[in-house]
C-alpha positions in Angstrom: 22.3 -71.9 196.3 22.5 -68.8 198.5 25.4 -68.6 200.8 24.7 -68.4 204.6 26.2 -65.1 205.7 27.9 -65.9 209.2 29.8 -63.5 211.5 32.8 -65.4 213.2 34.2 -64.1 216.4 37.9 -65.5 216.9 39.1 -65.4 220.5 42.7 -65.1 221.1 44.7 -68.5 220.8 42.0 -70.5 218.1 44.6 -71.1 215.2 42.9 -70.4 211.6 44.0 -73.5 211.3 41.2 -74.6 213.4 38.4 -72.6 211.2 39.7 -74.3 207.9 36.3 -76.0 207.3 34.5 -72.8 207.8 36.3 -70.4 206.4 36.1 -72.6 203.1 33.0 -73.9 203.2 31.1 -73.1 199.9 27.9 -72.6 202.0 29.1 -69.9 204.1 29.7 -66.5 203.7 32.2 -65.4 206.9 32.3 -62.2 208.5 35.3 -61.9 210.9 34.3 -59.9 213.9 37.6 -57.6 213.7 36.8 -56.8 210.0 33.5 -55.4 211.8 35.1 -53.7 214.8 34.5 -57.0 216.8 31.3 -55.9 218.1 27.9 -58.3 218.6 25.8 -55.7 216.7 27.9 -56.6 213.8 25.1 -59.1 213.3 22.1 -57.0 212.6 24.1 -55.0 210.6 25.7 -57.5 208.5 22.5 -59.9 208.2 24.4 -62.7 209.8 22.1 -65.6 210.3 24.2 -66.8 213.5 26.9 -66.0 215.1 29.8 -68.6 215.8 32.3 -67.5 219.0 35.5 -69.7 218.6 37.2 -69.8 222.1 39.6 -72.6 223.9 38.2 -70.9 227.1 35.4 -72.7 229.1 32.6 -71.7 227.0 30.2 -71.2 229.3 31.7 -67.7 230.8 31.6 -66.6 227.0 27.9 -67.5 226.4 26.6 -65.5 229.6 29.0 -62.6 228.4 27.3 -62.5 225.2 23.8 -62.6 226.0 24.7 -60.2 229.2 26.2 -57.8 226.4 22.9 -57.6 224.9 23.6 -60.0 222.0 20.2 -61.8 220.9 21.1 -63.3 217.6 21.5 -67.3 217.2 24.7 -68.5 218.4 27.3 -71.1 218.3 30.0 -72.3 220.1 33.2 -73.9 218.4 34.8 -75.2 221.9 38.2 -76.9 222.4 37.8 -80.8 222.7 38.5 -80.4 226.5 35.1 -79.0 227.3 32.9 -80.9 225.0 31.0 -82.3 227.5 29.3 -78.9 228.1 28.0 -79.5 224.6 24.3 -80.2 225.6 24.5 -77.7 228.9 25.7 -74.8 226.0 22.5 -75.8 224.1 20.2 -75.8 227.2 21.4 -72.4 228.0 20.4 -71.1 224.7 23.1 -71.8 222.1 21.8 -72.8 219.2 24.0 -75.4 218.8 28.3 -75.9 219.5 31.0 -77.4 217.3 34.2 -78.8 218.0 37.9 -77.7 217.1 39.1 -78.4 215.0 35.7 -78.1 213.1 35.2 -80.6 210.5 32.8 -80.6 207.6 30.4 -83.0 208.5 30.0 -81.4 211.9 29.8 -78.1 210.4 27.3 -79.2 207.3 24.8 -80.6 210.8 25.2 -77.0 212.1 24.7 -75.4 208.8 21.4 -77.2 208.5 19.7 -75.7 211.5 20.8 -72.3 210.9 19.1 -73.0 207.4 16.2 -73.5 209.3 16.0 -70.3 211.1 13.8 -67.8 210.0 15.5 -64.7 208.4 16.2 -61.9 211.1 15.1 -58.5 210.9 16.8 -56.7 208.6 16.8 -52.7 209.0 18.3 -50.2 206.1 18.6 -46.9 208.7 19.2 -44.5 205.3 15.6 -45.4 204.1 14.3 -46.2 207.2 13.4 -49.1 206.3 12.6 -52.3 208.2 12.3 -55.6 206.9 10.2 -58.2 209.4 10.6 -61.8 208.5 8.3 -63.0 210.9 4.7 -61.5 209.2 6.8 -60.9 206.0 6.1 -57.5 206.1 8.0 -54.1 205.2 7.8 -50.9 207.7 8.8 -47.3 206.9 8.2 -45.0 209.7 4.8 -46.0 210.9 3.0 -47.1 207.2 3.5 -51.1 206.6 2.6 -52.9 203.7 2.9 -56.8 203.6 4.8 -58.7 201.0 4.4 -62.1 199.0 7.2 -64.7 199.7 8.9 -63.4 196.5 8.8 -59.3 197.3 10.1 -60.6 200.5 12.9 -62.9 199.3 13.7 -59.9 196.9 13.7 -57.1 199.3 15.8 -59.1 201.2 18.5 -59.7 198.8 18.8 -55.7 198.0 18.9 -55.3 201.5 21.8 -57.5 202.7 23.6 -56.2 199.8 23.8 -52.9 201.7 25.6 -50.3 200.2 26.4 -51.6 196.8 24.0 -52.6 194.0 23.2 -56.3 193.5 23.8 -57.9 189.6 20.7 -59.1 188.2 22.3 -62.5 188.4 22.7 -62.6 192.3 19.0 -61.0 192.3 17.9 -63.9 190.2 20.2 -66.6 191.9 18.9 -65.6 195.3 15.1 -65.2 194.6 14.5 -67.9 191.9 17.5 -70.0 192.2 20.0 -71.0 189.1 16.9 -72.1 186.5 17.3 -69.3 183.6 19.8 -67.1 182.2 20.2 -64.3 179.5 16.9 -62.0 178.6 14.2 -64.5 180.4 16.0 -64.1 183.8 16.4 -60.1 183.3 12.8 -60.1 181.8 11.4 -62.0 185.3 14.0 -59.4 187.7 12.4 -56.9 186.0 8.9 -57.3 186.5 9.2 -58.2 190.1 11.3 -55.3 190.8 8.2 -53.3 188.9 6.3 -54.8 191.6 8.1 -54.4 194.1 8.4 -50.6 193.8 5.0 -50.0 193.5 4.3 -52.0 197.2 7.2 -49.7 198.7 5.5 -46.2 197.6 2.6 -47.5 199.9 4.7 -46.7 202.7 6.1 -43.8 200.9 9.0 -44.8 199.7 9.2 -44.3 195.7 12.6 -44.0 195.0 14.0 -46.1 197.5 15.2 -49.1 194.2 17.8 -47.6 191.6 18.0 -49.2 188.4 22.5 -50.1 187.7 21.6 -50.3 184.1 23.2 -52.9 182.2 24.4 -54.4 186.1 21.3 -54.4 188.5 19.7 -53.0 191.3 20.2 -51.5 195.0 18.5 -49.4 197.5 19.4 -45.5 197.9 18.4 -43.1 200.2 15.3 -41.1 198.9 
């Protein structure tokens, strides 16, 4: 199962303690916002599929100030018990959804679902110049675009939000095809699509842009 990467933004006076369900959730793969210089953009950057802004503040200041910051992502609110009732106003103001602190894992699992639902955001790689579009499933370099199949998608996508490091054959294979083979069928199978997948990137003029790890995997490099 692919985690979901998330980037959490911790406002002063939420206790970890609070976060317990999220930070160990073995769905979720957390970004903290002060590990990322605590800013919004964090989230194109690190591929998060929503933001969650924990705050014991009235949470409706802090969802104007993030969409008046020029935050667009998904978000979610994990609000103090006190102002639950603004639950469904948070929503109608364009939160994706809210959870209450302390967050428990059956509240968390409900949100977890919907993110799941969301499509996968734009993802850009500004070495390459590279732009991956989720919404026509298509790659862009510069102004050439070639479209890709669900599974040159999926795959691009995992090289992608691995960013600067390579990507073991297993996470490749984990992420695209899920946990089904192992040993020389599952390199075999990362293989070929990788084959094919270089070939659709020099339409748009990238050749080089996949490096073989050999014996470990694959990543992306500037050409």
């Amino acid at each position: 199962m692919s985690l979901l990467p998330l980037l959490l933004v911790q406002r002063d006076g939420v206790a970890d303690q609070a976060l317990n369900a999220l930070a160990r959730s073995p769905r979720v793969q957390l970004f903290r916002a002060p590990e990322l210089q605590g800013s919004p953009t964090a989230f194109a950057q690190h591929s998060a599929r929503a933001t969650i802004v924990a705050t014991l503040a009235d949470p409706i200041p802090e969802l104007v100030f993030m969409r008046t910051s020029g935050f667009t992502g998904p978000l979610i609110l994990a609000i103090d018990a006190r102002h639950e009732a603004t639950g469904e106003d948070l929503v109608s103001a364009g939160a994706l959804s809210w959870l209450t602190l302390p967050i428990v894992t059956a509240d968390l699992d409900r949100v977890l679902d919907l993110v799941e639902r969301l499509p996968l955001p734009p993802m850009a790689h500004p070495e390459l110049g590279l732009l991956l579009d989720a919404i026509d499933r298509t790659a862009r370099h510069g102004n050439q675009l070639v479209r890709l199949s669900p599974r040159e998608f999926a795959l691009l996508h995992c090289l992608m939000g691995a960013r600067e490091r390579p990507a073991t054959v297993q996470e490749i294979h984990d992420y695209v095809w899920g946990g089904t083979r192992s040993g020389d069928s599952m390199r075999e199978i990362v293989h070929v699509n990788i084959s094919q997948l270089r070939k659709k990137l020099a339409q748009i003029g990238l050749t080089k842009a996949i490096r073989t790890y050999r014996h470990f995997g694959y990543g992306l490099r500037a050409e």
